[in-house]
C-alpha positions in Angstrom: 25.0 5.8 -10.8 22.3 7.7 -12.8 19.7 6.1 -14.4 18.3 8.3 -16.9 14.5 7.5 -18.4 13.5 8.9 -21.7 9.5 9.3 -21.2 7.1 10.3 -24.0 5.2 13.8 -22.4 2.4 15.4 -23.6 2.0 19.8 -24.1 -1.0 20.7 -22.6 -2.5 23.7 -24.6 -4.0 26.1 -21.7 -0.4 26.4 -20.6 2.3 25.1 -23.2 4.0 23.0 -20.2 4.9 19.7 -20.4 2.0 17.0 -18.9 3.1 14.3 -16.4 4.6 11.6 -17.8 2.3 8.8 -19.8 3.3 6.0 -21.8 6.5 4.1 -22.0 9.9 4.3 -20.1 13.4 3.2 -21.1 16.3 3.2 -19.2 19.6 4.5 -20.8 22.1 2.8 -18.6 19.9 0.0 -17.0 17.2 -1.3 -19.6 14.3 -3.2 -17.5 15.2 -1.8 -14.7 11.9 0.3 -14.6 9.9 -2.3 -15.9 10.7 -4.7 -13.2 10.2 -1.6 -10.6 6.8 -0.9 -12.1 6.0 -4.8 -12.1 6.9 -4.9 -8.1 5.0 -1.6 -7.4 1.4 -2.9 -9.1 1.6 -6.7 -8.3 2.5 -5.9 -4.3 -0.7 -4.9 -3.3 -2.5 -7.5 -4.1 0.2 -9.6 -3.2 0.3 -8.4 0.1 -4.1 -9.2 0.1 -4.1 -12.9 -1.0 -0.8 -14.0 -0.7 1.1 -12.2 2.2 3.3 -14.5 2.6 4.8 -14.3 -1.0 5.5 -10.0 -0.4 9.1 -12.3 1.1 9.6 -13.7 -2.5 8.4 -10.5 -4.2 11.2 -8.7 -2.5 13.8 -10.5 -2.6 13.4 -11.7 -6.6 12.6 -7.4 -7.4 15.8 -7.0 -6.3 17.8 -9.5 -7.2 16.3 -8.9 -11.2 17.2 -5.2 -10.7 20.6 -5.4 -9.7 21.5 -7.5 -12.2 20.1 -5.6 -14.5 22.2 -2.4 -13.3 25.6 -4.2 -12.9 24.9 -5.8 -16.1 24.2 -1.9 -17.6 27.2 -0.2 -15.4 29.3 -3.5 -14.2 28.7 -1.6 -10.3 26.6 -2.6 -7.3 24.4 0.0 -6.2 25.3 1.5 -2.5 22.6 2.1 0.0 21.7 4.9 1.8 24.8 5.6 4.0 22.5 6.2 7.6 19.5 3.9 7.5 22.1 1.0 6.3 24.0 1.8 9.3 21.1 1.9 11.3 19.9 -1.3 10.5 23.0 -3.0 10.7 23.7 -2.1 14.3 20.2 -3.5 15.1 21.0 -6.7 13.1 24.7 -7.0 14.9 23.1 -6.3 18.6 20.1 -9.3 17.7 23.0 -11.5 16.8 24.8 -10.7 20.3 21.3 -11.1 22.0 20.9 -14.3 20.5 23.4 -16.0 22.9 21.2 -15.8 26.0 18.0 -16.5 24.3 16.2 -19.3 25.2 17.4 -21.0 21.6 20.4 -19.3 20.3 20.9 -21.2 16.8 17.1 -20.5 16.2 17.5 -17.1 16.6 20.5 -16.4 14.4 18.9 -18.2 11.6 15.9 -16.0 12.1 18.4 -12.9 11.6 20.1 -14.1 8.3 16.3 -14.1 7.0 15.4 -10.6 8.5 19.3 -9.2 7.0 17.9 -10.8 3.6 15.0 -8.6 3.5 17.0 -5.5 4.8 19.9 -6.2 2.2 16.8 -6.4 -0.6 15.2 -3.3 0.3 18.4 -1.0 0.9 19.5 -2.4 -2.9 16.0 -1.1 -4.4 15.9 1.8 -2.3 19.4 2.8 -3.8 17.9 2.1 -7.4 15.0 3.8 -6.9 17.0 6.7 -5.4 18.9 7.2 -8.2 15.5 7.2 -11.0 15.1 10.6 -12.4 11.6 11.6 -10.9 9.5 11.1 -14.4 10.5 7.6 -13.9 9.9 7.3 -10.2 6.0 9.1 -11.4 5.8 6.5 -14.0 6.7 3.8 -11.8 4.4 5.3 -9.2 1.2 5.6 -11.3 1.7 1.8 -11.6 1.6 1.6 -7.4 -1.3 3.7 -7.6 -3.2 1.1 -10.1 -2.0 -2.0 -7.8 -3.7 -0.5 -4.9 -6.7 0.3 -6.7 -6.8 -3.5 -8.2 -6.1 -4.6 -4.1 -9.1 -2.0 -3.3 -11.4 -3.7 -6.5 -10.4 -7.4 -5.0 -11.2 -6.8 -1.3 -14.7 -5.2 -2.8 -15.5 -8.1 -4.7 -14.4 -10.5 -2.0 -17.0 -9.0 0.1 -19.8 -8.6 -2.1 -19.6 -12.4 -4.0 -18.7 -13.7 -0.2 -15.0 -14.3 -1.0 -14.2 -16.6 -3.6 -10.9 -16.2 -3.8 -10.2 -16.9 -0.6 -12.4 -20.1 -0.2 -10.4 -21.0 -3.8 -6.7 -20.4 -2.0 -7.8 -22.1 1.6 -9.4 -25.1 -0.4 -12.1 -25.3 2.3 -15.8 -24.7 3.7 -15.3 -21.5 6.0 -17.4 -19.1 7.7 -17.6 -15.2 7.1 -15.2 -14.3 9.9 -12.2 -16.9 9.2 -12.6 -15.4 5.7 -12.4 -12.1 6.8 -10.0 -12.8 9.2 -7.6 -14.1 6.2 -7.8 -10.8 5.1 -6.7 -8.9 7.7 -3.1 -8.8 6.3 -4.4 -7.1 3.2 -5.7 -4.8 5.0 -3.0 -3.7 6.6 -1.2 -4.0 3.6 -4.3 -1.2 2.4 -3.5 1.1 5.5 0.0 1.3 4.3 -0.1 1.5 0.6 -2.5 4.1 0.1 -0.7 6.9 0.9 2.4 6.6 -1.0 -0.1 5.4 -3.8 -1.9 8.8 -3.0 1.0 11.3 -2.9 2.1 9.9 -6.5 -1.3 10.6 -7.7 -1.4 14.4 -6.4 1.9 14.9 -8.1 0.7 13.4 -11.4 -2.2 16.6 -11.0 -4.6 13.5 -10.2 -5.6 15.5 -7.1 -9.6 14.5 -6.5 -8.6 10.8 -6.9 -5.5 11.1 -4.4 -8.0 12.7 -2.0 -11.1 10.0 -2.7 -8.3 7.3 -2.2 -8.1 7.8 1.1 -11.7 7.3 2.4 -12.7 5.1 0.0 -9.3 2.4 1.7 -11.6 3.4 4.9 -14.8 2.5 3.7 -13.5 -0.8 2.1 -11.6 -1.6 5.4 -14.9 -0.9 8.0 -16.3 -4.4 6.5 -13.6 -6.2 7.8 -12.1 -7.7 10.9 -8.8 -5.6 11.5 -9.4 -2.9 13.7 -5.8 -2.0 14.0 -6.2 -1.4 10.0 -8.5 0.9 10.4 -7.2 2.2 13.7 -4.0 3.1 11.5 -5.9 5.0 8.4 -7.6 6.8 10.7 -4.1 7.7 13.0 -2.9 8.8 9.8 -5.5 10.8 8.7 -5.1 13.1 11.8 -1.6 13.8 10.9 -2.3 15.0 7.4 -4.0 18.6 8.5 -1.3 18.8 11.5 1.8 18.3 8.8 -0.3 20.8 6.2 -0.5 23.6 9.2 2.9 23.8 10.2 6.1 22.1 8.5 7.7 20.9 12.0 4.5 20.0 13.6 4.5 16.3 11.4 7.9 15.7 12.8 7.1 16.7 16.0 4.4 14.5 16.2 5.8 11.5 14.4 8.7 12.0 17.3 6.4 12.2 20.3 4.2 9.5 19.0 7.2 7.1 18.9 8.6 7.7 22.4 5.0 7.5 23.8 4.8 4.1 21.8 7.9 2.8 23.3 7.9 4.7 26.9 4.2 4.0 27.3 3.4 0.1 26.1 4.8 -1.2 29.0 2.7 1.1 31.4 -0.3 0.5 29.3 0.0 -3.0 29.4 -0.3 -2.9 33.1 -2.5 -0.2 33.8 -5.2 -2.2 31.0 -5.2 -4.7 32.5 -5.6 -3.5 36.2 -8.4 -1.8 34.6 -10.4 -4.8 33.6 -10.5 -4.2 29.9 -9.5 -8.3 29.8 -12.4 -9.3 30.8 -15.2 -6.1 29.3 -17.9 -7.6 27.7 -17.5 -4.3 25.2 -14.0 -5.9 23.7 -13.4 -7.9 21.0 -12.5 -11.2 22.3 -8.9 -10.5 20.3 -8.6 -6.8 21.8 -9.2 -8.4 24.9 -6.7 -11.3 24.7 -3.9 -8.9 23.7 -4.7 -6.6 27.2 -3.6 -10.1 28.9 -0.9 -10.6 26.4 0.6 -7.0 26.8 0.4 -7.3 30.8 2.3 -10.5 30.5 5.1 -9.4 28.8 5.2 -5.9 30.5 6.2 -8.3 33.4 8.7 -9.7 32.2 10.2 -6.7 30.6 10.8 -5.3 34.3 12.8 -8.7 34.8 15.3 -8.1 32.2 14.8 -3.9 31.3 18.5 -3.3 30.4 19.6 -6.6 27.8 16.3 -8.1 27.5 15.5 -11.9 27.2 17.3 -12.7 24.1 16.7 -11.7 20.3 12.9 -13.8 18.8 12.4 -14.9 22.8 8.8 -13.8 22.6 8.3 -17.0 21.0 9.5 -19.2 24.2 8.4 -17.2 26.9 5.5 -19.5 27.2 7.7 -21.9 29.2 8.0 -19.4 31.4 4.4 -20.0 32.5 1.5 -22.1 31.4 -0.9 -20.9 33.5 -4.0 -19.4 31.7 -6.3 -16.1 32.5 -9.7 -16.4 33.8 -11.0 -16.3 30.1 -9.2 -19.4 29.5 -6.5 -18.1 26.9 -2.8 -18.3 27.9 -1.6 -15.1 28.9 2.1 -15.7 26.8 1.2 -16.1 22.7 4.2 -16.0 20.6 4.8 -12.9 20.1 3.1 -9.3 21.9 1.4 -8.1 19.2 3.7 -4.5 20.2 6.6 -3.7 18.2 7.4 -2.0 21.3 7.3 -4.4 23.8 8.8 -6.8 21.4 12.0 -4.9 21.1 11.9 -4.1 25.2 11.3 -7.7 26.1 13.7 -9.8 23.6 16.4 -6.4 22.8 16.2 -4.6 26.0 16.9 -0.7 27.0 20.3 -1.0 23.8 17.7 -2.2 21.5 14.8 0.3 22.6 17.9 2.7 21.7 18.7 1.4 18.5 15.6 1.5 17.6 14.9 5.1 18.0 17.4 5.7 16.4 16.7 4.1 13.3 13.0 5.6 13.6 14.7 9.2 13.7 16.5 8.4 10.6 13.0 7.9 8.7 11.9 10.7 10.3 14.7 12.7 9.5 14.5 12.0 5.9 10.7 11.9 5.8 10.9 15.6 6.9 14.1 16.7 4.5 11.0 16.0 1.7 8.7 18.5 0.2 4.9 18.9 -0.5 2.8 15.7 -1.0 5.7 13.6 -0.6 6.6 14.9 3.4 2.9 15.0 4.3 1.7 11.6 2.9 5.0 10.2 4.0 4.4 11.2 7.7 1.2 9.8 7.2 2.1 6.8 6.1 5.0 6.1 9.4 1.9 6.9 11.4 0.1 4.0 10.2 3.0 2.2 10.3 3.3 2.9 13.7 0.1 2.4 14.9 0.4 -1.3 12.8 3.5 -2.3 14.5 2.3 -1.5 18.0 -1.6 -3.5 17.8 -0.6 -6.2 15.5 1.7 -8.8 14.3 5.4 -9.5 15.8 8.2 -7.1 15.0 10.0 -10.2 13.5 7.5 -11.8 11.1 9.2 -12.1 7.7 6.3 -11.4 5.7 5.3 -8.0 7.9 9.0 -6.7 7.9 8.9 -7.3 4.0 5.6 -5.4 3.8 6.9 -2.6 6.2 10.0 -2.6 4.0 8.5 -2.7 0.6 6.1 0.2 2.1 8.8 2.2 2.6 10.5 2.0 -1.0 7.5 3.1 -2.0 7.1 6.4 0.0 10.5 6.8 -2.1 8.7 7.0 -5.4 7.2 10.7 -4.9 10.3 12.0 -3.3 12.5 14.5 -4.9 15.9 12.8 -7.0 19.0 12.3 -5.0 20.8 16.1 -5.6 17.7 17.8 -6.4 15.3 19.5 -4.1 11.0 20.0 -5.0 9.6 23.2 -3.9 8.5 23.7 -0.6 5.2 24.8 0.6 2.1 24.0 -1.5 0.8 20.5 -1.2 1.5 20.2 -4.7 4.4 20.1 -7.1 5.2 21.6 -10.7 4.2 19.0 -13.5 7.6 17.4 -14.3 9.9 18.2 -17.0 12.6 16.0 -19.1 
């Protein structure tokens, strides 16, 4: 399957070359098909701010309206990416064996038909989008670039008219830092999106507004509550000069960075909290309640290290022990708030296994990328990674969508299945029909 886009371009007269693509796009074989692509790409940003919950729906309906739309134009299915479908469908078959010793096994299977949903979703867009001749992939990515701008102009406006929108959706009197606190999603949802939104621009020869997106996500995040937001922009940030130094050195670090994550969370879950940081008056009471939430769990994990408690038992662990910390809060919430101890605790040693192993897929194919799209890719898994290990559980439909949808994006600047984008310079040639 090919899905060829014929895109109106514009000769600019300094060097007789064609422009990046403007204007309208129509699919030969699969009419709509880039239309529904561009609709996903600007509406999930601010999706993903007010209405996190729906990035589920958004997913799931994007794909559903774009494989129609292709079997209807080629009477074919499109077929995922051979390695990361693989990948993810060991993980899925070794949750559904963990299941059987959880603490509630039917609970826990229904919980992986949801999570094989959104993986079945993604891996169907991610094979459209693979097939797009790049034009259309730029076209559809300009309209990313505009969604996260929109999602940058809402949270901006949220905080200088005192958030109307989100005393409109919550229906009720609340104060400054529930509001805020509503938004922390977004933000994350901000510290993902902006640098596939940025590599698109650079290769559209947008190149000051691909470099001003970055800080100005950064300055919009700093007046919020989610320090893992801006924990990840910043994580990210570093990797950009490391990646533009030396090809390897991005790979190397988004490799080290992921066995640290998943060698080192249990160790740092002990060592904070033998340290205190529970109880420093410095911490954010939340920061602080996750250093009692990660020892917990690290302690179980050493009860079960090889098969783990059972696939989604983070949830029930709290039977385990009511008991609550000095502070007051109960040491077991319902989840770890560490994709890594998640995976340890619930998955075991097989699942930590599995789960490198899907993470050196992405890497793998982050790195087989050129330019703009390699570097702001690698940037984008470390803020990914930095997401998945301070916030949120692993399993949360809405944050696996995200973390999906995410991905698809990074998909948009990357060079058409069977052709190759020059190496080297950050940049890429201005491209042709």
């Amino acid at each position: 399957m090919t899905i060829k886009a014929q895109i109106p371009t514009e000769t600019t007269p300094e060097t007789g070359r064609q422009a990046a693509p403007r204007g309208r796009v129509a699919t030969r074989q699969a009419p709509g098909v880039v239309a529904v692509l561009s609709t996903f790409s600007i509406v999930l940003p601010v999706i993903g701010i007010l209405a996190p919950r729906a990035v589920v729906a958004l997913l799931l309906v994007a794909a559903l309206l774009a494989t129609l739309l292709v079997w209807r134009a080629e009477r074919r299915l499109p077929w995922p990416s051979g390695r990361i479908g693989l990948a993810l469908g060991i993980l899925l078959l070794w949750s559904v064996i963990a299941s059987f010793w959880n603490f509630e096994p039917l609970r826990s299977l229904v919980l992986v038909a949801r999570i094989s949903c959104i993986f079945a979703a993604a891996l169907l867009l991610q094979a459209i989008l693979t097939k797009l001749e790049r034009p259309a992939r730029l076209y559809v990515g300009a309209w990313l670039a505009a969604g996260v701008t929109c999602g940058l102009g809402t949270l901006t406006l949220e905080l200088m008219l005192n958030f109307p929108i989100v005393h409109a959706l919550r229906g009720e009197a609340i104060t400054t830092d529930q509001a805020t606190t509503f938004l922390n999603r977004g933000a994350s949802a901000m510290a993902l999106l902006c640098w596939p939104a940025a590599a698109v621009l650079w290769l559209r020869g947008a190149k000051m507004a691909a470099v001003a997106l970055i800080p100005a996500t950064l300055i919009v995040l700093a007046f919020l509550n989610s320090l893992a937001a801006i924990a990840g922009v910043l994580g990210a940030a570093l990797v950009v000069p490391i990646a533009l130094a030396h090809r390897k050195a991005g790979r190397a670090v988004l490799v080290l960075a992921t066995l640290g994550a998943l060698l080192l969370s249990p160790l740092a879950g002990r060592q904070l909290y033998d340290m205190g940081w529970q109880e420093a008056d410095w911490m954010p009471m939340s920061a602080a309640h996750r250093v009692e939430i990660w020892h917990f769990y690290a302690e179980r994990i050493a009860e079960k290290p090889v098969l783990g408690w059972g696939f989604d038992a983070a949830r029930q662990m709290r039977r385990l022990s009511d008991a609550k910390e000095a502070s007051g809060r109960s040491p077991a919430g319902l989840h770890p708030h560490n994709a890594p101890l998640q995976i340890l605790l619930e998955l075991g040693a097989v699942g930590a296994l599995i789960s490198l192993g899907i993470a050196w897929v992405l890497i793998q194919g982050l790195e087989a990328r050129a330019g703009a799209a390699r570097i702001m890719g690698q940037a984008t898994y470390v803020s990914g990674l930095v997401l998945v290990c301070t916030a949120y559980g692993v399993w949360q439909n809405q944050w696996l969508a995200m973390l999906a949808a995410t991905a698809l994006t990074l998909t948009l600047s990357a060079a058409p299945a069977g052709g190759s984008a020059p190496e080297g310079a950050l940049s890429a040639p201005k491209p042709k029909v």
